[in-house]
C-alpha positions, 0 to 999 in steps of 0.5 A, a space after each residue: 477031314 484028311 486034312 484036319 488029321 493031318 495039320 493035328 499029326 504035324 502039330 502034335 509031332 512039332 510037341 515033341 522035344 526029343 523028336 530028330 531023325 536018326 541014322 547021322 545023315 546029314 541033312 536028313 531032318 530036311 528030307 523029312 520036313 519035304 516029305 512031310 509037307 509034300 503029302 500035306 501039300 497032296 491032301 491041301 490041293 485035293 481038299 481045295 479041288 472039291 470044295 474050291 473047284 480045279 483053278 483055285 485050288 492050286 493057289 489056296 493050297 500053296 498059301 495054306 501050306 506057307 502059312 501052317 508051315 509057318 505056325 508049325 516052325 513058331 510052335 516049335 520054337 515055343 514049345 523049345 525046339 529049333 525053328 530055323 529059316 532052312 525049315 521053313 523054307 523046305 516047309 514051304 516048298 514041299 506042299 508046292 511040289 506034293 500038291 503039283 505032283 498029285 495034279 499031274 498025277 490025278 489030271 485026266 488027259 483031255 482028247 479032242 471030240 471027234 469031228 
């Protein structure tokens, strides 16, 4: 459900037309596209994890942020926003290091039986 949430929150954000970070730092719509996708990356490999199981789980959420990344940068184009390559490609990565960071977060260390 978090997910679903998620990819509509994006979505309905990308609607906006007049949606642009402020403040004049450079570079700062592409801080917001990787924390954006990072968390989405997060709830991606969660989600994947309980349902997929641990060794899949990583993959399948990486292709499912390629992909609504994807979708994300053309809906912007066709709702008349800008769409560029540099977006894209900071969409893609981030749900790569959100969805890593939260397995290394979450991991259990495993210790070795008692012999």
């Amino acid at each position: 459900m978090p997910v679903a949430v998620y990819t509509t929150l994006i979505f309905l954000l990308s609607s906006m037309a007049t949606l642009a970070p402020s403040g004049g730092v450079t570079h700062l719509d592409k801080v917001a596209h990787l924390v954006e996708y990072g968390m989405y990356g997060g709830l991606l490999v969660r989600a994947w994890r309980r349902n997929l199981g641990p060794r899949i789980a990583l993959p399948v959420a990486w292709g499912t942020g390629l992909l609504v990344a994807a979708a994300d940068e053309r809906f912007q184009a066709w709702v008349g926003r800008s769409a560029t390559w540099g977006d894209w490609i900071t969409d893609a990565a981030a749900p790569v290091l959100g969805s890593v960071l939260v397995v290394l977060v979450t991991s259990r260390t495993r210790t070795a039986p008692n012999l």
